[in-house]
C-alpha positions in Angstrom: 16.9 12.9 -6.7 16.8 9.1 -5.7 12.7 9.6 -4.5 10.3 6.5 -3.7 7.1 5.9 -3.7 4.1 5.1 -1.1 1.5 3.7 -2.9 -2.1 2.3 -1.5 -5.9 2.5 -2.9 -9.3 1.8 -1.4 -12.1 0.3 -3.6 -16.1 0.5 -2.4 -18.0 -1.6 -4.8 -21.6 -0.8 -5.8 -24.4 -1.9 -3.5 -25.2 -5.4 -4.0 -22.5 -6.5 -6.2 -19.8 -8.9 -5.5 -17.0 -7.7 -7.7 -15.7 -3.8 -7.7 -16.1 -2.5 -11.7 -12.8 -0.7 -10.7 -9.5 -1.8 -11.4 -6.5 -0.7 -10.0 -2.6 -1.8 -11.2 0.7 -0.7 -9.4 3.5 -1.4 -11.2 7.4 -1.3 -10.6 10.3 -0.6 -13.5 14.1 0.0 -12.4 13.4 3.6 -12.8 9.7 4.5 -12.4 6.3 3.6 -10.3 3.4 3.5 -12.4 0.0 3.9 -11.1 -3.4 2.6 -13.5 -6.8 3.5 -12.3 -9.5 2.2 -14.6 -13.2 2.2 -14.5 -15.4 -0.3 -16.2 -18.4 0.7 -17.9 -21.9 -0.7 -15.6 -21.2 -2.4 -12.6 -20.4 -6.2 -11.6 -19.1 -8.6 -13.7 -18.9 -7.0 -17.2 -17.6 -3.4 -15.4 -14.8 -6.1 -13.7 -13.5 -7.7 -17.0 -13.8 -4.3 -18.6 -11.3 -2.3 -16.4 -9.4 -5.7 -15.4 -9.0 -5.9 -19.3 -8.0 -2.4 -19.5 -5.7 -2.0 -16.5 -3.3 -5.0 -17.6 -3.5 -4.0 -21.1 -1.9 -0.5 -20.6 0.1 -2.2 -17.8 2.0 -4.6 -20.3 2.3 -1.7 -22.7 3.6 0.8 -20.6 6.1 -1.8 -19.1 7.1 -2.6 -23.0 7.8 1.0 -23.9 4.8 1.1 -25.7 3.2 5.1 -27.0 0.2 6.3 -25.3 -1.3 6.6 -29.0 -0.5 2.7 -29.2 -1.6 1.7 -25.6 -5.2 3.6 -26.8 -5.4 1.5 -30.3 -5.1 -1.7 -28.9 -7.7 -0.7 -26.0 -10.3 0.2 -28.5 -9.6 -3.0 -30.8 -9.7 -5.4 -27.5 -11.9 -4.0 -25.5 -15.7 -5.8 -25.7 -18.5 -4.2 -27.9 -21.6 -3.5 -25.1 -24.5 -4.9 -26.6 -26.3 -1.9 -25.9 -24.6 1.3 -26.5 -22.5 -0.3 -29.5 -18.9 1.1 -27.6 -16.1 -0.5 -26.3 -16.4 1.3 -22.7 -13.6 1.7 -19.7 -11.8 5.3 -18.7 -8.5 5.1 -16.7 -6.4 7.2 -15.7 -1.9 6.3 -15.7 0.9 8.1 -13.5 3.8 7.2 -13.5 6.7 8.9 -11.6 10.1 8.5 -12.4 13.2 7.8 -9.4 14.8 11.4 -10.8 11.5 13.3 -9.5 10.0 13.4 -13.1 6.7 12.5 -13.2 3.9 11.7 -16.8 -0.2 11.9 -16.1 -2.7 10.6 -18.8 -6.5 11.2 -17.9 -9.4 9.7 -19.9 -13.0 10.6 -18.6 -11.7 10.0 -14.7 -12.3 13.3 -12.5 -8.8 14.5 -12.1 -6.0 14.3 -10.5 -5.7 16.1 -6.9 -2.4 17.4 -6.9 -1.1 18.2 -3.5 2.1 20.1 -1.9 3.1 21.9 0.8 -0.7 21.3 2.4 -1.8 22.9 -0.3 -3.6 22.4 -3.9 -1.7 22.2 -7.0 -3.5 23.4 -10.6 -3.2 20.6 -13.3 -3.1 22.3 -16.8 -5.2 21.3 -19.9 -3.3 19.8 -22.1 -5.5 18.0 -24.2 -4.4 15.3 -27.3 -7.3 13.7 -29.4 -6.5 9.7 -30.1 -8.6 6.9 -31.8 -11.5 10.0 -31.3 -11.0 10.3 -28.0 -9.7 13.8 -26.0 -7.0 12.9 -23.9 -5.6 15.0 -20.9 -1.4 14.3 -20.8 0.7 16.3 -18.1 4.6 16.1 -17.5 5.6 18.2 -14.8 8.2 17.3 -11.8 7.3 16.0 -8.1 9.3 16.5 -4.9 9.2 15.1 -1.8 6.0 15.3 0.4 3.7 15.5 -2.8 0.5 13.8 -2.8 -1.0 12.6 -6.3 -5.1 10.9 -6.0 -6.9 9.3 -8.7 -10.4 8.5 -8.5 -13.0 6.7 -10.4 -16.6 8.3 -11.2 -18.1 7.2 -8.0 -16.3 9.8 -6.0 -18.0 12.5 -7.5 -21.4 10.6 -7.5 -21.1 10.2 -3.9 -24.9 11.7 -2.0 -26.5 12.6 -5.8 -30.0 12.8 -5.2 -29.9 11.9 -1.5 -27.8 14.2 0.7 -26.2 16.2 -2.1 -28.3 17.5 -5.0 -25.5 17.1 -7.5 -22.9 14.7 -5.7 -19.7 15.7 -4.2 -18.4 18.2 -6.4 -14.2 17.8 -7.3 -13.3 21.0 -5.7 -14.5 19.8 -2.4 -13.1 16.3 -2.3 -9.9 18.3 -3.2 -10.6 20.5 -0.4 -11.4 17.8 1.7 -8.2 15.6 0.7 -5.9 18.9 1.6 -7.7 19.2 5.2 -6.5 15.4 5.4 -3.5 15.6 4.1 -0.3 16.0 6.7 3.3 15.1 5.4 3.4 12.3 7.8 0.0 10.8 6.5 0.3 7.1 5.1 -1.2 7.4 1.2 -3.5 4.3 3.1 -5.2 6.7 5.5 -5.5 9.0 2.8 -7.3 7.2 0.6 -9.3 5.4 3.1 -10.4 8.9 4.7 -11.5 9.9 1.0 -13.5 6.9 0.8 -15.1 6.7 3.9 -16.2 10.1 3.3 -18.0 8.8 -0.1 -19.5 5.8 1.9 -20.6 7.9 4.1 -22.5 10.2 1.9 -23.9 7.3 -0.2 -24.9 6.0 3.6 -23.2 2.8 3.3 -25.0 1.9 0.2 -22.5 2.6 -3.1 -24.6 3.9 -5.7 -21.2 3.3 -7.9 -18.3 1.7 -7.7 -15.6 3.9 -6.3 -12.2 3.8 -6.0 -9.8 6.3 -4.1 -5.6 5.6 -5.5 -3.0 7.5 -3.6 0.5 8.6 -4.0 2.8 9.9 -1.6 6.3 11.2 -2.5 8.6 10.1 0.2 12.3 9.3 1.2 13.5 6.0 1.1 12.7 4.2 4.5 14.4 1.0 4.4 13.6 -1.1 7.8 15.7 -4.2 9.5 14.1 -7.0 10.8 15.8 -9.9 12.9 14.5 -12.9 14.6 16.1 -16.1 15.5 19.6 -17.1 17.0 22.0 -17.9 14.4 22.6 -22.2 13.7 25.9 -21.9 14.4 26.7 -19.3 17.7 29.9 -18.2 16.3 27.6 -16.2 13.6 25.7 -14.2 16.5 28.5 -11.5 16.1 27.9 -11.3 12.5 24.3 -11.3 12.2 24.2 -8.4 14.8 26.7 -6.2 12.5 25.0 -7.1 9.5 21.1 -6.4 10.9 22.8 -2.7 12.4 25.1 -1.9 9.2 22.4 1.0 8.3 22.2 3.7 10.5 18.9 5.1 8.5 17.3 1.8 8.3 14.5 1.4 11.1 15.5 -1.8 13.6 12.8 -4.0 14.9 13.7 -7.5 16.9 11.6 -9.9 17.3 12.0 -12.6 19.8 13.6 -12.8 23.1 16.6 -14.7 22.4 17.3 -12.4 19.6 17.1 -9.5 22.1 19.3 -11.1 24.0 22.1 -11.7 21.7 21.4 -8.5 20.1 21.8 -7.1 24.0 25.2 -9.0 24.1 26.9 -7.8 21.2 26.3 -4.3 21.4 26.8 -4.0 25.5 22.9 -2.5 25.7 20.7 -3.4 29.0 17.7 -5.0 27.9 14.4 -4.0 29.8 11.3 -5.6 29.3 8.0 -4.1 30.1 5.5 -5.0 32.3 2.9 -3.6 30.4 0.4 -6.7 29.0 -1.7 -4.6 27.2 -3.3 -7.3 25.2 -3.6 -10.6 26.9 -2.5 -12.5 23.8 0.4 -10.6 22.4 3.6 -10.8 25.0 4.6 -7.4 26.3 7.5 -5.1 24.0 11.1 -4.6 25.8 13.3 -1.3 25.6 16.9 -1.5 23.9 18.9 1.5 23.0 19.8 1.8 19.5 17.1 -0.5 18.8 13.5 1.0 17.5 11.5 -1.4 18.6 12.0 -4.8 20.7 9.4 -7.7 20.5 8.8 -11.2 21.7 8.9 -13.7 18.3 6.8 -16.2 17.0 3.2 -15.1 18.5 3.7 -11.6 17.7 5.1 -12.5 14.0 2.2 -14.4 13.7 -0.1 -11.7 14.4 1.5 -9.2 12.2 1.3 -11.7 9.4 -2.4 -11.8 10.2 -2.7 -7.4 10.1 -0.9 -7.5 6.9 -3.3 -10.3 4.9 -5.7 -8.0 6.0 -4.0 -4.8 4.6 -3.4 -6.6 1.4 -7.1 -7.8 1.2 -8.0 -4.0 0.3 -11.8 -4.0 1.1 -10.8 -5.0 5.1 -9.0 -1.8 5.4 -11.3 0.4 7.5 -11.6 2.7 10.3 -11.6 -0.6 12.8 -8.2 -1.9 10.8 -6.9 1.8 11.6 -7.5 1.5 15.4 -6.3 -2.3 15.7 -2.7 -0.5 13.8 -2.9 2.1 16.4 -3.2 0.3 19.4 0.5 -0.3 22.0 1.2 -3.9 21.2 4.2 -5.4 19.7 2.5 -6.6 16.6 0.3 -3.8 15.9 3.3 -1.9 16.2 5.4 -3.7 13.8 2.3 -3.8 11.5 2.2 -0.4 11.6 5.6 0.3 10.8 5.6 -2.0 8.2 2.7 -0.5 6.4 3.4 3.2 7.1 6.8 3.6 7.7 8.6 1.5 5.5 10.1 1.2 1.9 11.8 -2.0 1.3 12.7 -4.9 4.6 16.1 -6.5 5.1 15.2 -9.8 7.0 17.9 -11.3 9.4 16.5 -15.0 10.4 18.3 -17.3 12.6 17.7 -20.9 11.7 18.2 -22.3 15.2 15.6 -24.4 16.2 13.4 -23.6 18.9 12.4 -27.1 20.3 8.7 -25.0 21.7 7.6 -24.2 18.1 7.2 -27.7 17.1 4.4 -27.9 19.8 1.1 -29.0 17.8 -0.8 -27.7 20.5 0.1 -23.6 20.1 -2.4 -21.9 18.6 -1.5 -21.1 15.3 -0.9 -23.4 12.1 3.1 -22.7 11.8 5.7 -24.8 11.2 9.3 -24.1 12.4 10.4 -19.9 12.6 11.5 -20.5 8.6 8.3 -21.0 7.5 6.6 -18.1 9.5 9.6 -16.0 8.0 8.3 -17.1 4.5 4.7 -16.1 4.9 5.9 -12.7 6.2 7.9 -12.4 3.4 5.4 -13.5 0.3 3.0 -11.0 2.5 5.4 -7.7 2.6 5.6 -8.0 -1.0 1.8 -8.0 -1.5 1.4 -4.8 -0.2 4.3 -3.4 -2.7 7.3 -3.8 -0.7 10.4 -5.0 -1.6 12.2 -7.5 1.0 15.3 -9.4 1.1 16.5 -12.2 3.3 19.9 -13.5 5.1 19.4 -16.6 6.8 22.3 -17.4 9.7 
């Protein structure tokens, strides 16, 4: 089936704490994505190690072939005694979804799963195991592309208890709300960040429980291209060219303007640059055929390294991140694609100097284009992407 994986989560942490009692672990194996939600008992601290404990624990296991009955027995002989219900406390929930469209879902005391497909809702069965005393929900069943698989932690359905709802936001509408949401070109990101906000919103910006929104999408493989930088040695600028267009499903973005230029040259496309500055500190995009999307280098670069450290952060995610992603500038836009759009990144960097990025006087803290390069690289794989470099 050869399927891949979008993969994002949004965390709110309690009101007044510092640390989210929610822990959640994305994992890759050659032939699987695994998902861990798990939710401390409490709050704070004690809720953090618990569900830190937990998540890398069934993490390791999982990764090791380990049994769900075995994962369980080693979580209940690890896990902290609390002082004052005499229990060893954290609920998670695992999915894991295979590259051949096979796909395995363990819940333990999380509200479950929202399954979506086609825009619409999809019924988990029962199928209940007890282990080490405790009742178990396990599901195999197969995905397909478009799919949309939440977890959530307790706080979800806690969300206005007492306050604007009398019983909290029941799972049935937070399923409902997440299939009015839901679109099959929706980022699992915005999905889970429209969930959350939701819950913010009815707890009115004060958490009365952690709460933590995980989202997988089901999607095609979306590989994207990125060159910047002339080649060291000219001769190469023919290469690099064929090498950065060799995939005709890959997405092409380049990013500076002698790269445009060479890029320009070898193919025999007109370059046109627009006039449009609309933001005063990013350099207007330029038009190529062929080419998705046409940049200026360093400044921009830097300013998509910036969105993406934010992105990875997790808690800076928000309604304002969505509109700065959204707005018609050259780095929000390869941001954007980056985030959204986008699978695994082919860089191709030219190690030409450029004489003006040694000047100590430009306002940003880079070295030479290599080292920008690297920072963009280390944060692409933060946010679960997988990138590979050719250097020229």
């Amino acid at each position: 089936m050869g399927i891949t994986v979008d993969v994002a989560y949004k965390s709110l942490n309690k009101f007044t704490e510092i640390l989210c009692g929610d822990k959640v672990e994305i994992l890759h194996t050659e032939d699987s994505h695994i998902m861990i939600l798990a939710d401390g008992m409490g709050s704070g601290v004690k809720a953090n190690i618990l569900s830190t404990l937990t998540s890398k624990i069934l993490g390791t296991m999982f990764l090791n072939g380990a049994t769900l009955e075995e994962c369980v027995d080693t979580i209940s002989e690890t896990l902290p005694i609390c002082q004052v219900r005499q229990v060893a406390y954290s609920t998670f929930s695992i999915l894991q979804v295979f590259h051949n469209g096979d796909a395995y879902l363990v819940e333990y005391d999380n509200p479950g799963c929202i399954f979506i497909r086609d825009g619409k809702l999809m019924e988990i069965p029962q199928n209940i195991r007890e282990i080490q005393g405790k009742s178990i929900n396990e599901y195999r069943f197969k995905v397909q592309k478009g799919d949309a698989l939440i977890l959530m932690s307790d706080g979800t359905i806690h969300a206005g208890v007492g306050d604007l709802l009398n019983f909290g936001w029941l799972w049935k509408d937070i399923a409902d709300y997440a299939v009015r949401q839901y679109q099959v070109t929706i980022s699992a990101m915005r999905l889970a960040a429209a969930i959350s906000r939701a819950c913010d919103e009815l707890y009115q910006f004060r958490p009365g429980d952690d709460t933590t929104v995980a989202c997988m999408r089901i999607i095609d493989s979306k590989p994207v291209h990125l060159m910047t930088g002339p080649a060291k040695n000219p001769d190469d600028d023919g290469r690099m060219v064929r090498d950065f267009m060799s995939d005709p499903s890959a997405k092409t973005i380049v990013c500076g303007g002698t790269s445009a230029t060479i890029v320009s040259r070898v193919l025999g496309k007109r370059l046109d640059v627009s006039l449009d500055y609309v933001d005063p500190e990013i350099p207007p995009i330029a038009f190529m055929e062929g080419v998705d999307l046409v940049t200026e280098g360093v400044l921009t670069l830097n300013r998509v390294v910036q969105l993406l450290r934010r992105y990875a952060k997790n808690e800076t995610v928000s309604e304002e991140f969505f509109e700065e992603l959204d707005k018609n500038n050259g780095a929000s836009m390869v941001a954007k694609i980056l985030i959204e759009d986008c699978t695994e990144v082919h860089l191709y960097v030219g190690r030409a100097i450029n004489s003006a990025y040694q000047n100590p006087s430009l306002p940003f803290d880079l070295g030479i284009r290599q080292n920008l390069v690297e920072q963009l690289k280390h944060v692409i794989e933060d946010i679960g992407k997988k990138v590979s470099v050719t250097y020229y």
